[in-house]
N, C-alpha and C positions, 0 to 999 in steps of 0.2 A: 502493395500492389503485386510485387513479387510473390509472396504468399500466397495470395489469393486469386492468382494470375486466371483460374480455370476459372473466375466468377464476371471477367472484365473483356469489354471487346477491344482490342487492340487495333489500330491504333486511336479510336476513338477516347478512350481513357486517360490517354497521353496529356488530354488539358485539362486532366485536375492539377497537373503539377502547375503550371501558371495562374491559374487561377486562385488553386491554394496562396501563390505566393502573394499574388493582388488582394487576396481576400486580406492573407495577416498586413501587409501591408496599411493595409486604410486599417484595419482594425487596430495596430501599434500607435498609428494614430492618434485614434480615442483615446488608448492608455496613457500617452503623456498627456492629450490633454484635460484627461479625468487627474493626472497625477499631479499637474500643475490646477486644479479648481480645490483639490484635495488639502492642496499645501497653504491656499491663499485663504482657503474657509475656514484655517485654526486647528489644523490638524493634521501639520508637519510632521510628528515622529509616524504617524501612522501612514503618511505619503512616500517617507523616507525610508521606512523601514521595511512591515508586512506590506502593502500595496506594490512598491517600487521592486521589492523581489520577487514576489509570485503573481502580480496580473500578467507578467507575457505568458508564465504558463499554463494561467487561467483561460486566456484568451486561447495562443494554441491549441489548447486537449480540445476549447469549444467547436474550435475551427476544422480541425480534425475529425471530429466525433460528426459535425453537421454535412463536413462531404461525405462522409460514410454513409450515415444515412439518406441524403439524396443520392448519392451513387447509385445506391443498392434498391433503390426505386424507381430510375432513370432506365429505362429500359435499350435507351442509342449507347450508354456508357459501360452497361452489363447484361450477363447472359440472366435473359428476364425470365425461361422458368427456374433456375436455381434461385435467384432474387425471391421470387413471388414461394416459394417452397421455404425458402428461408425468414421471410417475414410471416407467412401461416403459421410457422411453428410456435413463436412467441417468443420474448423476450424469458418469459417464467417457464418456460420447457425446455429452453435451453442449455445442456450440461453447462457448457460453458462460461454463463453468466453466471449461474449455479455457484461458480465453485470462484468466479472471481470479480462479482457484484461486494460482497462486502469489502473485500481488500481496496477495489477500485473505490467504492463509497468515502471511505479514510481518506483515502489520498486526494479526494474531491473537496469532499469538506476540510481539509487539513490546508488547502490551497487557499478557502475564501476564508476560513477561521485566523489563518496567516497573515491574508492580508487586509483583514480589518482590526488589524491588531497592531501595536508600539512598538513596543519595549518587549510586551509580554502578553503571551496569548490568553487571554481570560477565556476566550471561546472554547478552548481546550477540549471540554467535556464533552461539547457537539458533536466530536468525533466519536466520542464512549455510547451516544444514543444512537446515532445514523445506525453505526454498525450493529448495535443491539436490534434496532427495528429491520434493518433489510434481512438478517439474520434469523428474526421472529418471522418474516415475512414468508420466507422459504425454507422454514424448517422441514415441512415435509418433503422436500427435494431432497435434503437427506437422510433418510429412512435409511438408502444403501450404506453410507456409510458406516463404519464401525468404530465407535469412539470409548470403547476400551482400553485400559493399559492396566499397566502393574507397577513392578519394582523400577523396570529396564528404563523405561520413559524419563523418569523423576531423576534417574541418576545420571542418565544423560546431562539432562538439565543442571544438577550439580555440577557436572564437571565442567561443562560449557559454561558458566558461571566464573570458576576459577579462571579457565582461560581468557573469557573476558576481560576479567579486571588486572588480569596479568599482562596483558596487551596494554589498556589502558592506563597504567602505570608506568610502564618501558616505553612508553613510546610517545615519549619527551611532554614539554609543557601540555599541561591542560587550561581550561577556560579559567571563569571564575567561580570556585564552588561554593559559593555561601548563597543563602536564600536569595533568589531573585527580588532586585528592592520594593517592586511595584507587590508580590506576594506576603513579605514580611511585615509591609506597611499597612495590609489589607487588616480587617478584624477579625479575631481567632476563628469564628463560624464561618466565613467563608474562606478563610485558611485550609478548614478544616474540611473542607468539603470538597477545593478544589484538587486536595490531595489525595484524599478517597478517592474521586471519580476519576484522578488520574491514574491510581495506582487501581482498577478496577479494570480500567483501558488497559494498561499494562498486561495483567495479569490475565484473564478474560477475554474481552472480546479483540484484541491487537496478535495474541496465537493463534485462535481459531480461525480468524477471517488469512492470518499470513501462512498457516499451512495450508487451510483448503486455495490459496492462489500458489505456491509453491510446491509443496510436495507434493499434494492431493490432486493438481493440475498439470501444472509447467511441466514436471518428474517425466509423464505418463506423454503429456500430448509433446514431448521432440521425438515420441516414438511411434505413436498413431495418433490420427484424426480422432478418431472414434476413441478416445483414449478412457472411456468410460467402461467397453469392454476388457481391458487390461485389469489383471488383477492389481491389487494397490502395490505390491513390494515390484509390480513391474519396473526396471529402469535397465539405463545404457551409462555409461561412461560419459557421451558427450550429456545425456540429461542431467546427468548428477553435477557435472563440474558447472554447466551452463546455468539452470536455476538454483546453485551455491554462488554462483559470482553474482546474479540477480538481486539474489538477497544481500550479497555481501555490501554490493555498491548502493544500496537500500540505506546501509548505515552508516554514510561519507567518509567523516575518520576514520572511523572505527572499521573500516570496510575487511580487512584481513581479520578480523573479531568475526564479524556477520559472515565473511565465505566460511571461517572453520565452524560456527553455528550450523549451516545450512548443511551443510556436509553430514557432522552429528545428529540432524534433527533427521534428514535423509536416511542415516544407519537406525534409526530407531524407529523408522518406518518400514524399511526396511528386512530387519532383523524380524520384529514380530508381524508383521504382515498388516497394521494395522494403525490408521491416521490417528489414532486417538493416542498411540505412545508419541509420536511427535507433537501434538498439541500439548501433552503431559511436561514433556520437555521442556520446550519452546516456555510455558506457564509458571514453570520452575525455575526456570534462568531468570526470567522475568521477575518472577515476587522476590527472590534473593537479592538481584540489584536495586530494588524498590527497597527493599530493607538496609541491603550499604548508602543508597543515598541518604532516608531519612538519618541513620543511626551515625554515620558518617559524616555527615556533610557534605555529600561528594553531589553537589547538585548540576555540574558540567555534564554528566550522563541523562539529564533531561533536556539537556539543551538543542 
């Protein structure tokens, strides 16, 4: 609401805050009591586990997302020609879904994929499609971008790499690294499948969709609105430290790994003027640690 403060009539918009709270309220509700039908219908680990951790924050984003949109329609609660000029324009012409529809997509589906899952997320892959179709979907939205690189990109990537597993090493116990039981027990084809399309995710469509929400956005828009006129190696000081800590705490543990990441994928955007040496990057850290887990065994870094 702060942000947006020039799009809201004050003090009119003051009861989304109540409402919202009433809304999650009764809807927390339904959660337990889907979590307790869940549990009783034979399908404890999965009430226990994926459901029980991420339907509150299934429910919230929902809850969130639905006042936004009536807000923004509600003409007593906001300034209704900026509303009515903002809905004309469309969801698909907008930069800004543009560049953080697929990253949002992941983290949607990664949410319901979570919680209809155990032990172990079989859904997994769902995320490797969503983000390949929103992706395909709006490919021509990115025409302007330039997804070139070179040498500079990839070795970034190298080194971000090292320092990765140099962190994750030092910095004390890890999970458990041997093959998750439910994937080991599976049969080799779909062993073999599941790991493909996770290491495809990885590799593919998990950097493109997190720099165009990172670098390619967050970078640009702490320093204008219109952050679409900004050339790409545009940034500030507060941008750079701000969507590096973004990304960092993206990666829980590991979150000191993820801000020194963000940092370096940022310098290799930086440096050549151009989002495709940070996706290069980004793709390169990514398929080397896909190669120490399988080669390794170091399967805690999927977890």
């Amino acid at each position: 609401m702060w942000l947006f403060r020039r799009d809201y009539r004050f003090p009119h918009a003051l009861v989304l805050l109540p409402a919202g709270i009433l809304t999650l309220f009764l809807v927390n509700a339904v959660r337990i009591t889907a979590l307790i039908l869940i549990g009783s219908a034979g399908a404890p680990q999965i009430a226990l586990g994926g459901f029980h951790s991420q339907a509150g924050w299934i429910a919230f984003s929902a809850v969130a997302l639905g006042f936004s949109v009536v807000a923004s329609r509600t003409p007593w609660l906001t300034n209704l020609e900026q509303s009515d000029s903002a809905i004309q324009a469309g969801i698909w012409d907008n930069p800004t879904a543009t560049y953080l529809l697929p990253f949002l997509s992941v983290l949607a589906v990664g949410m319901i994929s979570t919680a209809a899952s155990g032990k172990f997320e079989w859904l997994y892959p769902i995320r490797f499609l969503t983000a390949g179709v929103v992706l395909l979907i709006l490919r021509k939205n990115y025409s302007a971008v330039d997804w070139r690189f070179g040498w500079f990109g990839p070795s970034i990537g190298v080194l971000v790499f090292a320092v990765w597993i140099a962190i994750d090493r030092f910095s004390g116990p890890t999970g458990d690294d041997r093959m998750p039981a439910a994937l080991a027990a599976s049969s080799v084809s779909i062993r073999a499948i599941w790991i493909v399309v996770r290491s495809l995710s990885a590799v593919v469509t998990v950097p493109i969709a997190e720099e165009l929400a990172f670098r390619g956005f967050l970078l640009r828009r702490l320093i204008s609105s219109d952050f679409e006129a900004l050339p790409p190696h545009t940034f500030t000081s507060l941008g750079l430290v701000v969507s590096s800590i973004a990304f960092g705490v993206l990666h829980g543990n590991l979150w000191l790994a993820g801000f020194l990441a963000g940092l370096s994928y940022a310098w290799a955007l930086i440096r050549r003027g151009r989002l495709g040496e940070a996706v290069a990057a980004h793709a390169t850290t990514n398929a080397l640690i896909v190669g120490y887990i399988l080669i390794f065994q170091k399967w805690h870094l999927w977890s």
